[in-house]
PABARO-283824 format. One record per residue (C-alpha): x, y, z; chain. Coordinates in steps of 0.5 Angstrom, whole numbers, padded with zeros to 4 digits. Each point is the difference from the previous one (the first is absolute). Layout:
BEGIN
X,Y,Z,A
...
***
This chain:
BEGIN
0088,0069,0111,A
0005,-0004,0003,A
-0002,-0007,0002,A
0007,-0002,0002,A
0001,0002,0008,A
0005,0005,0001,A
0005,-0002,0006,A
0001,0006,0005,A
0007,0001,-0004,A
-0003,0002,-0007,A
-0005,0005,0004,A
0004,0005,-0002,A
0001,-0002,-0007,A
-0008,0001,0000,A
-0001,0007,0004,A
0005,0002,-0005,A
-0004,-0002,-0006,A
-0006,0004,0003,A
0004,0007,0002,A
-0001,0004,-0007,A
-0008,-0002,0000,A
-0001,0002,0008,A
0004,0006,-0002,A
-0005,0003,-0005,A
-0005,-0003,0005,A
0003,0004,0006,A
0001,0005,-0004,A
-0007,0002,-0002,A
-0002,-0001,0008,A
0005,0006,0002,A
-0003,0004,-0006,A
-0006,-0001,0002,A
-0001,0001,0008,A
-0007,0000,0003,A
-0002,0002,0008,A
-0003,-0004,0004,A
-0008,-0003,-0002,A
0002,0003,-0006,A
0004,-0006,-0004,A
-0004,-0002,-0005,A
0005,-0001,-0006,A
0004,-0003,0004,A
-0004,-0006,0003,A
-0002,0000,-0007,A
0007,-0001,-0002,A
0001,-0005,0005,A
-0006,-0003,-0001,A
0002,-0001,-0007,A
0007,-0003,0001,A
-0004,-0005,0004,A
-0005,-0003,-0005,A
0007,0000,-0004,A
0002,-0006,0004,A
-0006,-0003,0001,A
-0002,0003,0007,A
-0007,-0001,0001,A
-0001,0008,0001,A
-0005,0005,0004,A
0001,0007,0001,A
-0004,0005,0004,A
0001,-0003,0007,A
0001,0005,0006,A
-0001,0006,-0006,A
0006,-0001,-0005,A
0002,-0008,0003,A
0002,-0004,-0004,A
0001,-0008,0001,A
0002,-0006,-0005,A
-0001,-0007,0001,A
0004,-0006,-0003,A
-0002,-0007,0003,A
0006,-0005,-0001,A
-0003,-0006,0004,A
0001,-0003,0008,A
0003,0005,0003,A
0001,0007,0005,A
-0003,0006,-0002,A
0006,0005,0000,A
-0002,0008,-0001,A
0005,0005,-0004,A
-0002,0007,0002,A
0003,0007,-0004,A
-0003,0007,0002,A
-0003,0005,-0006,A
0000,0006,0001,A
0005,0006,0000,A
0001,0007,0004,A
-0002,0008,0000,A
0007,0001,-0003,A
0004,0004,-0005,A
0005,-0004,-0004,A
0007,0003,0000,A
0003,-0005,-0003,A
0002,0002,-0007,A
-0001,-0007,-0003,A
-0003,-0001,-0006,A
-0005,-0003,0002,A
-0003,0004,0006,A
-0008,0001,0002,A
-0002,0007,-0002,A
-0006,-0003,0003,A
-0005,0005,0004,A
-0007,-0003,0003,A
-0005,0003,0006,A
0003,-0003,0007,A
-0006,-0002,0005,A
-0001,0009,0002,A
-0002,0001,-0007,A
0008,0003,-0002,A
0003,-0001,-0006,A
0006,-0003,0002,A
0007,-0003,-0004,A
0000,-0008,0000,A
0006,-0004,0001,A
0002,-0007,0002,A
0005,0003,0005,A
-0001,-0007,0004,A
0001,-0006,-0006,A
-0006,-0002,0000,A
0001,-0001,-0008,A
0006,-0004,0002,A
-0005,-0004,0005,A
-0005,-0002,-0006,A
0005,-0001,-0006,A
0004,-0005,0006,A
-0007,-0003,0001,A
-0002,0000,-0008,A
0007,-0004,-0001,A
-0001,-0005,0006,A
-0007,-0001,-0003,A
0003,-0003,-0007,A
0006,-0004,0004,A
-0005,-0004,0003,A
-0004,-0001,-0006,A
0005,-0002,-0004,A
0002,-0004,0006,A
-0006,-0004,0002,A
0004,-0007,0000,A
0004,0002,0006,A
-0006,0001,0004,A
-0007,-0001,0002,A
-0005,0003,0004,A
-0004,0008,0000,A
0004,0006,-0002,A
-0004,0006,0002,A
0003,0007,-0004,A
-0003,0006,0003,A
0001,0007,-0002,A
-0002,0005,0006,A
-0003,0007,-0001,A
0000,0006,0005,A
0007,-0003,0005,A
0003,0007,0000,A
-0007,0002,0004,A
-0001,-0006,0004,A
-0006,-0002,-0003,A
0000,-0005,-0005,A
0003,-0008,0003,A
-0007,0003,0005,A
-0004,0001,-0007,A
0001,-0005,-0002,A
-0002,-0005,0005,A
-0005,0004,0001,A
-0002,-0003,-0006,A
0001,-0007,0002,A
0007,-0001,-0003,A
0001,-0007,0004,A
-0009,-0002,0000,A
0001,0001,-0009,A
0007,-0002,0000,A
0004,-0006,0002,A
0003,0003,0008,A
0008,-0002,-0001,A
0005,-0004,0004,A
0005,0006,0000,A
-0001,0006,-0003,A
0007,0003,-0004,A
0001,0008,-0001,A
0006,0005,-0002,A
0003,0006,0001,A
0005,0003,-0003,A
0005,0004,0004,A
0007,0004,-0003,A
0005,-0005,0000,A
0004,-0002,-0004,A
-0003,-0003,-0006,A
-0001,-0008,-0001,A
0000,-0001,0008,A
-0006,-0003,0004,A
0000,0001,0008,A
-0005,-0004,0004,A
-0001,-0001,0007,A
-0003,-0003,0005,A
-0005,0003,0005,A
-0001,0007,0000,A
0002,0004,-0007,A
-0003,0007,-0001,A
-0003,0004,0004,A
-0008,0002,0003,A
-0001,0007,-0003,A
-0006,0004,0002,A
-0002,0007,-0003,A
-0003,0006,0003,A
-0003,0006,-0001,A
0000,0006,0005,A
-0005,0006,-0001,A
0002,0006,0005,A
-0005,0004,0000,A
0002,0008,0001,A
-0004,0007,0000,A
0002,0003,-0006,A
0001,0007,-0002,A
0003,0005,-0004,A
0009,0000,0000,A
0000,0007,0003,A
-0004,-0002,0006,A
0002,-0006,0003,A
-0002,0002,0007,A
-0006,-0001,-0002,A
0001,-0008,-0003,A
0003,-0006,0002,A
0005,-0002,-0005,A
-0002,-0009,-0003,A
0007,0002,-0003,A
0003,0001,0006,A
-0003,-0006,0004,A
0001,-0004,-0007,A
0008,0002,0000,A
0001,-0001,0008,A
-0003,-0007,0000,A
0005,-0002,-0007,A
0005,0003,0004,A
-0001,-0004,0007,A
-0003,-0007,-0003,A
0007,-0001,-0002,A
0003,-0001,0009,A
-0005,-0006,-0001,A
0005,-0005,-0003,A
0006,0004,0002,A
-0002,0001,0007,A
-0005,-0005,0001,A
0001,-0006,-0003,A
0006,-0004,0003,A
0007,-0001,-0004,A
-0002,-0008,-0001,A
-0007,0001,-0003,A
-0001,0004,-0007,A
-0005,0005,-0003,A
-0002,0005,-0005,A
-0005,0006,0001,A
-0001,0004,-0007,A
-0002,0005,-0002,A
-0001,-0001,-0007,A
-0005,0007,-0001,A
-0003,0006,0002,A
-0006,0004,-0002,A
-0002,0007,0003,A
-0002,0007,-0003,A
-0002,0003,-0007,A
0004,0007,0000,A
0006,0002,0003,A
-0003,0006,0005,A
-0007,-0005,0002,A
0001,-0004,0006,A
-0005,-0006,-0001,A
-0004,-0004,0004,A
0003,-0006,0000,A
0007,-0004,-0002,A
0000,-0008,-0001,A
0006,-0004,0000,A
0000,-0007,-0003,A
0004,-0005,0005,A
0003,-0006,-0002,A
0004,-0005,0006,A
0003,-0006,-0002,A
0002,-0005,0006,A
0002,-0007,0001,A
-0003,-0002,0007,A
-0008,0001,0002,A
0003,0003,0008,A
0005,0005,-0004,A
-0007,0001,-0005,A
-0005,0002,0005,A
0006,0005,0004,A
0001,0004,-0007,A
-0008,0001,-0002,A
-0001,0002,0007,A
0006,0005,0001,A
-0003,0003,-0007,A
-0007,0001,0003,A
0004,0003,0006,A
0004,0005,-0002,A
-0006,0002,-0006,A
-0004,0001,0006,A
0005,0004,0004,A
0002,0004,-0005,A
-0008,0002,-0001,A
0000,0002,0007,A
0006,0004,0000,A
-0002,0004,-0006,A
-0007,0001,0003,A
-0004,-0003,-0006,A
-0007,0001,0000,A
0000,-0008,-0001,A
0004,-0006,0001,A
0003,-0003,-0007,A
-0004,-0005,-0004,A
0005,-0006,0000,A
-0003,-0005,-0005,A
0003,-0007,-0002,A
0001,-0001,-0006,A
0003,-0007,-0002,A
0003,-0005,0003,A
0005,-0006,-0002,A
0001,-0006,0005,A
0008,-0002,0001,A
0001,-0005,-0006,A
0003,-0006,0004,A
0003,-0006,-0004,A
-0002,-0007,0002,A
0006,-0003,0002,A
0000,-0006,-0003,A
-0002,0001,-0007,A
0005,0006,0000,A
0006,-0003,0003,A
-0002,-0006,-0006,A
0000,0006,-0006,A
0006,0003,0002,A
0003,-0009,0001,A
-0003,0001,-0007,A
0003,0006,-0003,A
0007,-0002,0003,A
0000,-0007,-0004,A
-0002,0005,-0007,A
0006,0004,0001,A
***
């Protein structure tokens, strides 16, 4: 380890030094994705890494959390967070390197995994800001926490693992330092003050029909039609319902209905995500999504209304000013 400090200029000119064993390290977590509350290897590598550069290390927080300690004298205690797990999702890269991973998602599925949302880079940054800072423990002192977070995809893990007394067993931060990686142009850094991502809510729909056989649909009432009527109609929620200075997103992202071609089932489900950046424009989306699931209910003359279950909710993630506007003060005087 070096025990000279690095000014800020020769940042670079370390970064650089690490890139090829970060690589093979990023690499490896690619080829090897894994679902939420199911990332073991992955803690373990991290884990790993950690004790390499003298991280006091415990795992199994929450499920697969991971937390580091390194004690450098007086001073704050600053936490630095990445996410670990990967997604239900088929890689079509055509990188050598590409998940052919498969694994049992939460409905006993087999499905493909991939890190579609960069997790994999979110641990391998954190892994390489972990051995900068070990390397360079002149240049600061106080508590760095390193904690690597399972399950952030299902909206589960940060709760676990305070729930498993993240901040009774481990020392509670001063600030808390997080990352995501976004398409932008490579080598570029975005920070900004106040609200930066927005508040995402996850639904499931169950419309419930009377099911029957194809060539009788007199005798049914179609869950398929009532499930393609709703997708059809919750998009006039953010075209005619939210004002031209608000913003939102209502998606559909699955449908699941039927088993043959000429039987019409009972039920059909919709799997609903919103994504929004103010609670006023939250609460008026999530309302019009009930109302206009039930009215479609009604007007299909279903024997029930839909079951409208909430499926994961994440907060808006608001930057604290002032610590914000002194990282991007910061990056601007790094370059």
């Amino acid at each position: 380890m070096s025990a000279e400090p690095l000014v800020r200029s020769d940042l670079r000119s370390r970064i650089d030094d690490m890139r090829d064993e970060l690589a093979q390290f990023y690499v490896d977590l690619h080829r090897h994705p894994e679902l939420s509350g199911q990332e073991l290897r992955t803690s373990e590598k991290a884990a790993e890494q950690l004790r390499r550069y003298g991280f006091d290390v415990t795992t199994g927080i929450g499920g697969h959390g991971v937390v580091g300690i390194l004690r450098n004298g007086a001073g704050p205690t600053v936490l630095l967070r990445a996410d670990t797990d990967a997604l239900p999702v088929l890689e079509e890269t055509g990188l050598p390197y590409a998940s052919d991973a498969v694994g049992i998602d939460e409905s006993g599925h087999e499905v493909p995994v991939m890190h579609a949302c960069g997790h994999d880079v979110h641990v391998t940054c954190l892994v390489g800001a972990a051995q900068v800072l070990t390397e360079q423990r002149v240049e600061w002192s106080g508590t760095l926490l390193v904690v690597f977070q399972p399950s952030e995809e299902t909206g589960t893990g940060a709760q676990s693992m305070l729930d498993d007394g993240l901040f009774e067993r481990f020392p509670r931060p001063t600030v808390v330092l997080g990352q995501h990686v976004v398409p932008r142009p490579a080598g570029t850094i975005a920070v900004k003050p106040g609200v930066l991502m927005a508040a995402a809510d996850s639904l499931r729909i169950t419309m419930h029909g009377r099911g029957g056989h194809g060539s009788q649909p007199e005798s049914t009432v179609d869950p398929i039609l009532m499930a393609a009527t709703t997708i059809v109609r919750l998009q006039g929620i953010v075209a005619r319902e939210i004002a031209p200075a608000e913003s939102a997103v209502v998606t559909v992202g699955a449908v699941h209905g039927g088993t043959k071609e000429n039987v019409i089932p009972g039920d059909a489900t919709l799997s609903i995500n919103v994504r929004t950046f103010d609670d006023g424009v939250r609460e008026h989306v999530l309302s019009s999504i009930t109302r206009i699931a039930r009215a479609e209910a009604t007007a299909s003359g279903a024997p029930a209304p839909p079951t409208i279950a909430n499926t994961g909710n994440f907060p808006l993630t608001v930057n604290d000013a002032e610590r914000a506007s002194r990282h991007w003060s910061w990056l601007h005087s790094v370059g």
